[in-house]
LUMFIBA-563770 format. One line per 8 residues: for each residue y, x, z of N, C-alpha, C. Coordinates in pm, 1 decimal, always signed. Example, Ala and Ser with C-alpha at 12.3 -4.5 7.8 and 13.67 -1.06 7.14 Angstrom:
-569.0,+1319.0,+780.0,-450.0,+1230.0,+780.0,-330.0,+1320.0,+780.0 ~ -225.0,+1285.0,+708.0,-106.0,+1367.0,+714.0,+3.0,+1290.0,+787.0 $
This chain:
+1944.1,-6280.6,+538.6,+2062.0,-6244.2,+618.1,+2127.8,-6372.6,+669.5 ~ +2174.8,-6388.6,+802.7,+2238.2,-6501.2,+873.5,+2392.7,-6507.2,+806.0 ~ +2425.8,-6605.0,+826.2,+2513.0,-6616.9,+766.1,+2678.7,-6610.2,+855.3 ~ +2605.2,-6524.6,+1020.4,+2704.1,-6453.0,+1109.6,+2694.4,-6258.6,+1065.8 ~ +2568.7,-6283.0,+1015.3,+2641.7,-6093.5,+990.0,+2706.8,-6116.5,+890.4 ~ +2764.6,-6217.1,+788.7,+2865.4,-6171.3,+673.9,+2976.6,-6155.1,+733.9 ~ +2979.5,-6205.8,+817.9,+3131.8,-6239.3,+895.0,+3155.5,-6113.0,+937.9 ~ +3300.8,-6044.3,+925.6,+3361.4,-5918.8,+911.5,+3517.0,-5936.6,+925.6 $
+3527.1,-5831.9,+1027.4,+3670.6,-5813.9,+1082.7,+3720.4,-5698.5,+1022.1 ~ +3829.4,-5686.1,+966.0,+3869.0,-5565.8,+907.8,+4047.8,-5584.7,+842.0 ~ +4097.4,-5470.5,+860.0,+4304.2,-5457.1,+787.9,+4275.6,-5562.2,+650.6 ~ +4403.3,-5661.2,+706.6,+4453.8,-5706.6,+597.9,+4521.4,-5612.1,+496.9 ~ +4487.8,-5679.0,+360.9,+4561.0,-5548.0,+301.1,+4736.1,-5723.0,+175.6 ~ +4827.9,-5577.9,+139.1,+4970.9,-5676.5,+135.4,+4895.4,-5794.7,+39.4 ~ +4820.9,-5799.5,-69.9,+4757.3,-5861.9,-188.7,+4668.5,-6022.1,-63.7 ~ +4695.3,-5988.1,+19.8,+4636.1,-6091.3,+100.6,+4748.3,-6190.2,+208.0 $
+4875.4,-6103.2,+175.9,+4969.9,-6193.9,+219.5,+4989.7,-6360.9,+209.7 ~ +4954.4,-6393.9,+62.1,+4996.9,-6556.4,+0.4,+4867.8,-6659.5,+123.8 ~ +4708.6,-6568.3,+121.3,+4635.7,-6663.5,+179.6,+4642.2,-6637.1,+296.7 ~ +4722.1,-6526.6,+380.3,+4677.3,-6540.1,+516.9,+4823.0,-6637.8,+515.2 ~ +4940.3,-6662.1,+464.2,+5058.3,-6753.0,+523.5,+5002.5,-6897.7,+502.0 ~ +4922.0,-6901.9,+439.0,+4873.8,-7023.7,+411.0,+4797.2,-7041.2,+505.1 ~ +4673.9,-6959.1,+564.6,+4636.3,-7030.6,+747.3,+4742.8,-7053.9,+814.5 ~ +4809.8,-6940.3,+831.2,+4930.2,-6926.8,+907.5,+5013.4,-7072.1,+943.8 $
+5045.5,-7113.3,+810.9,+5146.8,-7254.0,+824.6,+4992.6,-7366.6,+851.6 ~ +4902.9,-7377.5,+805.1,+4805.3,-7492.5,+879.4,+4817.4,-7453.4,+989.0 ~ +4768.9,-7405.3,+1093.3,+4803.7,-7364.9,+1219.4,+4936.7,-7412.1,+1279.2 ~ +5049.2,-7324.5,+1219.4,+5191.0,-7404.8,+1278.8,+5185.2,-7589.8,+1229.2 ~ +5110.6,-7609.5,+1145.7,+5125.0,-7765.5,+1142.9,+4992.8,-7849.8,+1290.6 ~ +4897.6,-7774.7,+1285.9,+4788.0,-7795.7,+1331.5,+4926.6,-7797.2,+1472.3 ~ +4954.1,-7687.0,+1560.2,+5030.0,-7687.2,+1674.8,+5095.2,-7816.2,+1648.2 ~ +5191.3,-7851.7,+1542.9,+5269.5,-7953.0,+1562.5,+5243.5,-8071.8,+1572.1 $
+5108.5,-8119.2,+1457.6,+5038.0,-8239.4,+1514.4,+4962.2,-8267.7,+1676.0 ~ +4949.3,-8183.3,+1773.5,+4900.2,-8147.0,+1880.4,+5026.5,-8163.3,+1953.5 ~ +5117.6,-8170.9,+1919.7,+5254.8,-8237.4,+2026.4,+5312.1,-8079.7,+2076.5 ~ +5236.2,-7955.6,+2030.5,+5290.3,-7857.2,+2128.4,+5439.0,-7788.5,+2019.0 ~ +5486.1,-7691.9,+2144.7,+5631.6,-7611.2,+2079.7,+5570.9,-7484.1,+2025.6 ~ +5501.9,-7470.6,+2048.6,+5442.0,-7341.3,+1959.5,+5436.7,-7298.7,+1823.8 ~ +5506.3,-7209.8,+1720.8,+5547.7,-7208.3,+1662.2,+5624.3,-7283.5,+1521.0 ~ +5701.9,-7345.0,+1632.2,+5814.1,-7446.6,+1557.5,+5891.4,-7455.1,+1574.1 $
+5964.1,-7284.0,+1500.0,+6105.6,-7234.4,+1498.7,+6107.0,-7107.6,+1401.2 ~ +5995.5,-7124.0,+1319.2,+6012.4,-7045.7,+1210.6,+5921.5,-6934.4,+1234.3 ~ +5867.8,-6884.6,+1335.8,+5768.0,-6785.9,+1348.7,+5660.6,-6812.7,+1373.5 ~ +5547.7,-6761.8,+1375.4,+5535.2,-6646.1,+1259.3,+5581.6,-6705.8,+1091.6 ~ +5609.0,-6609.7,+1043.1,+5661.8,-6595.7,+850.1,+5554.4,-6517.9,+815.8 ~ +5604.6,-6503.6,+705.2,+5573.8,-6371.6,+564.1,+5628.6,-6262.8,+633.2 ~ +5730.1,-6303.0,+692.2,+5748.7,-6138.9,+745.6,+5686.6,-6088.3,+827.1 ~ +5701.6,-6151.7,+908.1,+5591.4,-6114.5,+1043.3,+5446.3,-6035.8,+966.8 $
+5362.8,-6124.9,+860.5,+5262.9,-6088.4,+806.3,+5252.0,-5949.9,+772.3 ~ +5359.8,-5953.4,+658.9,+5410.4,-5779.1,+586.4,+5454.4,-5705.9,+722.9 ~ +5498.0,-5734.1,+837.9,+5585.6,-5609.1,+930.6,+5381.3,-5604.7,+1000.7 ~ +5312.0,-5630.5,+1044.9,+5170.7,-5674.2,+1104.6,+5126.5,-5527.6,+1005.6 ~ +5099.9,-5601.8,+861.2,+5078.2,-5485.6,+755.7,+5076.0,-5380.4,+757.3 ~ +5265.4,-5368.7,+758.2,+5317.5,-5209.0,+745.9,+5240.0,-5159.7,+923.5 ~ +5255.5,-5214.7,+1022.4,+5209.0,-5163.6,+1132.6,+5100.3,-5125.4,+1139.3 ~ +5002.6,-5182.6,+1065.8,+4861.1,-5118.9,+1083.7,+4825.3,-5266.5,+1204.9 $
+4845.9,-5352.5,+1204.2,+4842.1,-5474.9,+1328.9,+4780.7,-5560.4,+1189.1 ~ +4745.5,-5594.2,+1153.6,+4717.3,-5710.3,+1050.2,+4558.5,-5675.3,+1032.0 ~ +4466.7,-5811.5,+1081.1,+4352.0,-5853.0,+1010.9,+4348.0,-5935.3,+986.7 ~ +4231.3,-5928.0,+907.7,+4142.7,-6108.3,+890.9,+4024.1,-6081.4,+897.0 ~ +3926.4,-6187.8,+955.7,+3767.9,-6193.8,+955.4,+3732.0,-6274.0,+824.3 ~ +3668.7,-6206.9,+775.8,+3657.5,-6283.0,+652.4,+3427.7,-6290.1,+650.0 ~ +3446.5,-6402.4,+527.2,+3281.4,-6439.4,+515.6,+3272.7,-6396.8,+360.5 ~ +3178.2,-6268.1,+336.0,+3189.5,-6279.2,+209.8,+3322.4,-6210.6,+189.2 $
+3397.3,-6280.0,+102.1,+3537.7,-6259.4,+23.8,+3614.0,-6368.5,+48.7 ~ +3534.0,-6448.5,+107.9,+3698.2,-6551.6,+197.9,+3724.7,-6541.7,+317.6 ~ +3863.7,-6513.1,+363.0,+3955.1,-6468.1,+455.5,+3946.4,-6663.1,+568.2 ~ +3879.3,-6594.6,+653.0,+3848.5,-6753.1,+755.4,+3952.1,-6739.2,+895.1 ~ +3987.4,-6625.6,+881.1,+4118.1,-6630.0,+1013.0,+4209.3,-6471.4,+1042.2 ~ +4301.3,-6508.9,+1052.1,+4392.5,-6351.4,+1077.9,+4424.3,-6345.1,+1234.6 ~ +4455.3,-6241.2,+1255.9,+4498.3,-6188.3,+1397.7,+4613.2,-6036.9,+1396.2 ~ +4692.7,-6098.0,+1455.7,+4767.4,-5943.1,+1433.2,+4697.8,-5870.4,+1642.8 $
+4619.7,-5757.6,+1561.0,+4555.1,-5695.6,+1669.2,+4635.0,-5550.3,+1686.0 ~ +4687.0,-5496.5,+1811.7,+4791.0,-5445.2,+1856.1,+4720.4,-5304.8,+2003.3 ~ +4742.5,-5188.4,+1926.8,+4651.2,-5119.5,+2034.7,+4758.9,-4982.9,+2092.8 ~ +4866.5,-5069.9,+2142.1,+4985.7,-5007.6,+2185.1,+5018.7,-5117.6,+2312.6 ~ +5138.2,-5063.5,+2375.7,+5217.2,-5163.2,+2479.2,+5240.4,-5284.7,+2435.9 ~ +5246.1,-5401.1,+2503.3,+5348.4,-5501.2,+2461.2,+5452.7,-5526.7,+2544.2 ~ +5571.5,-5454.7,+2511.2,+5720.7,-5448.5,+2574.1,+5685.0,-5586.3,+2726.5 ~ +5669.3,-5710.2,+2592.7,+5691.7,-5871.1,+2712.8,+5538.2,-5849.4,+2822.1 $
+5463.1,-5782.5,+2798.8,+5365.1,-5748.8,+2936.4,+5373.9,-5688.2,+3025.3 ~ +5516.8,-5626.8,+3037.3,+5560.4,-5463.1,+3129.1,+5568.6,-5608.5,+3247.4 ~ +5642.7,-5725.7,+3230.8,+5738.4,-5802.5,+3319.0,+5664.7,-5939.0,+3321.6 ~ +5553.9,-5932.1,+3360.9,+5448.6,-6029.7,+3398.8,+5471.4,-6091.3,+3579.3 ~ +5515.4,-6182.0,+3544.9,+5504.9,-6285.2,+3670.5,+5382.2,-6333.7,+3688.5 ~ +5341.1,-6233.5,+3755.7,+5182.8,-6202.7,+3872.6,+5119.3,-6064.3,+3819.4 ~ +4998.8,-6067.3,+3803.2,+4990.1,-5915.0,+3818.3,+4864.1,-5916.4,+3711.9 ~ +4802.0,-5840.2,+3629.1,+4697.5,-5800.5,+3534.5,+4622.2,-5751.4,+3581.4 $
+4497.1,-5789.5,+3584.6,+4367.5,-5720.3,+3595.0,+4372.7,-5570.6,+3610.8 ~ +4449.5,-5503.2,+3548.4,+4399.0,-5324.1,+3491.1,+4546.8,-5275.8,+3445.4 ~ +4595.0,-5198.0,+3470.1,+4718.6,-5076.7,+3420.3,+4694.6,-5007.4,+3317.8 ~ +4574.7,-4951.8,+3249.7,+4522.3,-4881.0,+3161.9,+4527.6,-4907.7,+3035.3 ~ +4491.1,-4831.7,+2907.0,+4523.6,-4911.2,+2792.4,+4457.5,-5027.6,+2772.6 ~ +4526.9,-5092.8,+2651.7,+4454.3,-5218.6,+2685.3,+4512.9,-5298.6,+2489.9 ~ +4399.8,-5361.7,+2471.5,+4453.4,-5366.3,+2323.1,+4538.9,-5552.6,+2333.6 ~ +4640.9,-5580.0,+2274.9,+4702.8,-5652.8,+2215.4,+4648.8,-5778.3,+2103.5 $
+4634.2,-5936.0,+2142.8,+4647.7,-5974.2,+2047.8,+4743.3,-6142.4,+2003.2 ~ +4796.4,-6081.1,+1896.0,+4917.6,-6175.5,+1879.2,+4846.2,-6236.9,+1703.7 ~ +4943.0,-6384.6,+1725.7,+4932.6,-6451.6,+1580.5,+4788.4,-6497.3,+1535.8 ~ +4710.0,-6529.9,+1617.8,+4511.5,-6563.9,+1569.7,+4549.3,-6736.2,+1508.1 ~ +4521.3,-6736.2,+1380.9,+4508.9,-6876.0,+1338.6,+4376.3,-6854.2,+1246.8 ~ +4308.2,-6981.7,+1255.5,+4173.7,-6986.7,+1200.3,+4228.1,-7075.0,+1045.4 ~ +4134.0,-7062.1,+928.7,+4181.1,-7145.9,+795.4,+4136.2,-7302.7,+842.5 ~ +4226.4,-7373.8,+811.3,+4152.1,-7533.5,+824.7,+3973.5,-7573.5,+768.5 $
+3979.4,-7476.9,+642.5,+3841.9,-7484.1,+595.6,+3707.4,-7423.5,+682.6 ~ +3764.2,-7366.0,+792.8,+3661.5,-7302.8,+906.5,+3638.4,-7330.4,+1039.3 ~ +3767.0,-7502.0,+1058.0,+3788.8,-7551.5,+1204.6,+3625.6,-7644.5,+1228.5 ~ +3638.3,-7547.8,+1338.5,+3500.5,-7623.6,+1417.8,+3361.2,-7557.0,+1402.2 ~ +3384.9,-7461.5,+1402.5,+3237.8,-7359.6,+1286.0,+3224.4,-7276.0,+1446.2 ~ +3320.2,-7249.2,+1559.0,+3323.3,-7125.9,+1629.1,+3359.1,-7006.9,+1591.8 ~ +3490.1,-7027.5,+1463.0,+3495.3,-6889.6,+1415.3,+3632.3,-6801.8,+1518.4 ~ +3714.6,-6878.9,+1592.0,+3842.5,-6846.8,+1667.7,+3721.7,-6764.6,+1771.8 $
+3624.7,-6824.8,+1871.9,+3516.1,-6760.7,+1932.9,+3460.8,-6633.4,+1881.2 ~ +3390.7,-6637.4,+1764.1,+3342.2,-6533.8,+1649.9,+3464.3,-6451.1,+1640.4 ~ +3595.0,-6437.2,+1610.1,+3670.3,-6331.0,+1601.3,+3727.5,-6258.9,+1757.3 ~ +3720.7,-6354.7,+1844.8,+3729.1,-6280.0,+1962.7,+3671.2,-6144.6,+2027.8 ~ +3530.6,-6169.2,+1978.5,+3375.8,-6095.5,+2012.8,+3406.7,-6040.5,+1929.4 ~ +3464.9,-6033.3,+1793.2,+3456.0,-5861.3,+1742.4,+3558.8,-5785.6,+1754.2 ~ +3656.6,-5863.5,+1795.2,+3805.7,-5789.6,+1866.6,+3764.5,-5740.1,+1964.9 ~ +3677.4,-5801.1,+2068.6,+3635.6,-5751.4,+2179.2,+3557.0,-5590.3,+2106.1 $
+3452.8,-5612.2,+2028.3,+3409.1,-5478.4,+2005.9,+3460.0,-5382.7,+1892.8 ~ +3561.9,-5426.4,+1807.0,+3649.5,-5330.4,+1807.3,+3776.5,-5245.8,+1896.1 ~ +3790.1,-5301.3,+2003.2,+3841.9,-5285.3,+2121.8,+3764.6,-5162.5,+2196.9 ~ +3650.0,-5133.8,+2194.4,+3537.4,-5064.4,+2283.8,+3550.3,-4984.3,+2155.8 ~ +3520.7,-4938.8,+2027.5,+3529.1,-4887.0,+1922.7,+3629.8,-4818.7,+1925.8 ~ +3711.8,-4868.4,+1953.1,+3825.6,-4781.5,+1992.8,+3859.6,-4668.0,+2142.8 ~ +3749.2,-4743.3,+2233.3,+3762.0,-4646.7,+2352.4,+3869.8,-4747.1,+2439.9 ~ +3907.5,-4900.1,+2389.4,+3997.8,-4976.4,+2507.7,+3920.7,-5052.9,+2548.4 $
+3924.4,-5058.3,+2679.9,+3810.2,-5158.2,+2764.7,+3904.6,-5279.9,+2822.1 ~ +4013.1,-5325.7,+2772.3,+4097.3,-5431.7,+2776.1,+4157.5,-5517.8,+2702.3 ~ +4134.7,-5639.7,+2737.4,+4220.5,-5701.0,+2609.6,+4322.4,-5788.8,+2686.0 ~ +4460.5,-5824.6,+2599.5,+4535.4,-5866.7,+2707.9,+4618.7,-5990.2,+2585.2 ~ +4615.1,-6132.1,+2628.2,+4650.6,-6190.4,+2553.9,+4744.4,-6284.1,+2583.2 ~ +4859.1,-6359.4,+2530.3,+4923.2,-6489.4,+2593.2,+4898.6,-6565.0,+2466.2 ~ +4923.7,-6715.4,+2567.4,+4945.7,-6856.7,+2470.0,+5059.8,-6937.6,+2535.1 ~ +5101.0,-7017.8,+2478.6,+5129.8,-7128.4,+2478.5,+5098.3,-7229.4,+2603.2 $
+5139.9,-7253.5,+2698.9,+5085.2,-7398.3,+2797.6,+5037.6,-7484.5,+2726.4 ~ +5092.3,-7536.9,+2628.2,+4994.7,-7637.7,+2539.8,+4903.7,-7607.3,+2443.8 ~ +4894.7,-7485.6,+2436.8,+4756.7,-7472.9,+2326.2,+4655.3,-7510.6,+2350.6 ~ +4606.5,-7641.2,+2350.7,+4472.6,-7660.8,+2382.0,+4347.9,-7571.6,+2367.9 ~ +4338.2,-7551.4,+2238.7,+4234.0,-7519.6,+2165.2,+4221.7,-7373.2,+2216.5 ~ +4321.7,-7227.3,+2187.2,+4311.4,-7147.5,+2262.8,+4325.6,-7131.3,+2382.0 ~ +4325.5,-7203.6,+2474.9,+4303.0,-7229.6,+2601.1,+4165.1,-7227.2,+2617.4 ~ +4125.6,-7288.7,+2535.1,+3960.5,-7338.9,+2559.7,+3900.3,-7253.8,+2531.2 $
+3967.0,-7157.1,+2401.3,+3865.6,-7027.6,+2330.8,+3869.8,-6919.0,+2491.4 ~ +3950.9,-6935.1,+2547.8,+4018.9,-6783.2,+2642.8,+3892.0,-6838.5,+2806.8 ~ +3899.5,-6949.2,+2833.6,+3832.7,-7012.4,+2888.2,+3645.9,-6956.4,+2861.8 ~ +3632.3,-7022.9,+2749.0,+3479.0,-6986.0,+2724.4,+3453.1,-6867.2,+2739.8 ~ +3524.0,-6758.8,+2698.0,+3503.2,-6605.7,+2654.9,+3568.8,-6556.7,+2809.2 ~ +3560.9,-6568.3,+2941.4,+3623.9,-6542.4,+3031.1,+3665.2,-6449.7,+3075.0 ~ +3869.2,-6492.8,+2992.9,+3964.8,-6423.6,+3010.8,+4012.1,-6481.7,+3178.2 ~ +4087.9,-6384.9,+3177.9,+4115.7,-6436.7,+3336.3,+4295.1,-6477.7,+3307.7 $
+4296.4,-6573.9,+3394.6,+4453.3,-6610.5,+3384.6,+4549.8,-6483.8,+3487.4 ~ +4620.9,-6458.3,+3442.2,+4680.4,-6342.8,+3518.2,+4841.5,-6381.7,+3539.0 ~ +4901.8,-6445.5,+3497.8,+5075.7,-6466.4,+3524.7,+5129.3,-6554.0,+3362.8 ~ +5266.9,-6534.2,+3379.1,+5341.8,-6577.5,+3292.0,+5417.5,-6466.9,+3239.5 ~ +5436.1,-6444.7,+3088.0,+5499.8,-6326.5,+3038.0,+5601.1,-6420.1,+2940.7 ~ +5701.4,-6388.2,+2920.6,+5819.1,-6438.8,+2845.0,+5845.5,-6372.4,+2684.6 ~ +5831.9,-6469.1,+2554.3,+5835.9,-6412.2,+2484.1,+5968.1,-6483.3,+2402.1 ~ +6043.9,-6451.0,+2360.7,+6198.9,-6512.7,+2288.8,+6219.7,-6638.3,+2344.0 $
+6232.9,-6603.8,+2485.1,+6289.5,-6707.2,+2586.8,+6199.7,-6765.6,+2675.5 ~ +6123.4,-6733.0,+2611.1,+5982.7,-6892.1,+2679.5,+5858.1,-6861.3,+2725.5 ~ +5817.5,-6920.3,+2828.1,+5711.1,-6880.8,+2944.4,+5578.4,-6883.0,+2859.4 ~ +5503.7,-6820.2,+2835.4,+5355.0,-6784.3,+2766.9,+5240.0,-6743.7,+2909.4 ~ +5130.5,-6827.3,+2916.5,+5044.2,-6822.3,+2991.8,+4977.3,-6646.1,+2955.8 ~ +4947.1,-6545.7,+3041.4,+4879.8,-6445.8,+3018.6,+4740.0,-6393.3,+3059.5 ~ +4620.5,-6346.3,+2974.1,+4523.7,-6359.7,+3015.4,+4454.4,-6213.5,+2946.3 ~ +4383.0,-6158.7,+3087.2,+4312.4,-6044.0,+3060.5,+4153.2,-6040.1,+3032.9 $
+4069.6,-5955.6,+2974.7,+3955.7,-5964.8,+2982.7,+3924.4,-5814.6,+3007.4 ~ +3867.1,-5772.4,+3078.4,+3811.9,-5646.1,+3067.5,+3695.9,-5610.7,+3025.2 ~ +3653.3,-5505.6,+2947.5,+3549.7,-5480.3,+2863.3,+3397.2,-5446.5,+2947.9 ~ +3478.6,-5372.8,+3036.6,+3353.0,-5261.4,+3120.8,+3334.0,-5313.0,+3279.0 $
């Protein structure tokens, strides 16, 4: 067996809270050594994690029994996408994804890539042939993931004040 079929996307469950905040804050440090503003103002938390949870929005791809990256994946509206400065690919449903940080112990493997592609096909699993995502202007790195996997740049969506690049992919 390769050691890409272990790799598995599936609900965080609460008993997984302590290690997903722990990617969580490498990531917000990872952003901060990278010079960007991206989450460095206290979000994402623990809460965010547990409210992801209670929503039914909380994964991780895990290898085996270690948890290599979370994503809060979202297969409802996102309020800040109604008011997109420029226009989206597609009107139709379309799945959500917020909060993707990879564990430091998995940077550089292609696993941020690797969880995209099964968001993408849990997305179709679901019957949504859209995925609709923002970042950061300075996120390098997911810039580059949205880039390879070609999302399309579509506008600017505003999230607690501040301009977030927005990018669609369509499934079909």
């Amino acid at each position: 067996m390769s050691s890409t079929e272990q790799l598995h996307l599936r609900k965080a469950t609460i008993s997984e809270i302590p290690v997903i905040w722990e990617i969580l804050q490498d990531a917000i440090e990872q952003r901060r050594l990278d010079g960007s503003t991206q989450w460095q103002d206290g979000y994402p938390n623990e809460v965010s994690i547990k409210n992801d949870i209670e929503n039914g929005y909380a994964y991780v791809y895990t290898e085996k029994e270690s948890v290599l990256a979370y994503a809060a994946i979202i297969f409802d509206i996102e309020p800040a996408y109604e008011n997109i400065v420029g226009k989206w690919l597609s009107n139709g449903d379309y799945t959500v994804v917020h909060r993707v940080a990879v564990s430091k112990t998995a940077k550089g493997k292609g696993i941020a890539t690797k969880l995209f592609e099964s968001i993408e096909g849990l997305s179709v699993q679901n019957n949504v042939y859209s995925i609709k995502v923002d970042t950061n202007f300075d996120n390098i790195p997911m810039l580059k993931i949205l880039d390879r996997l070609k999302y399309t740049y579509c506008g600017e969506v505003y999230f607690r004040g501040s301009a977030r690049k927005a990018f669609e992919k369509r499934l079909i």
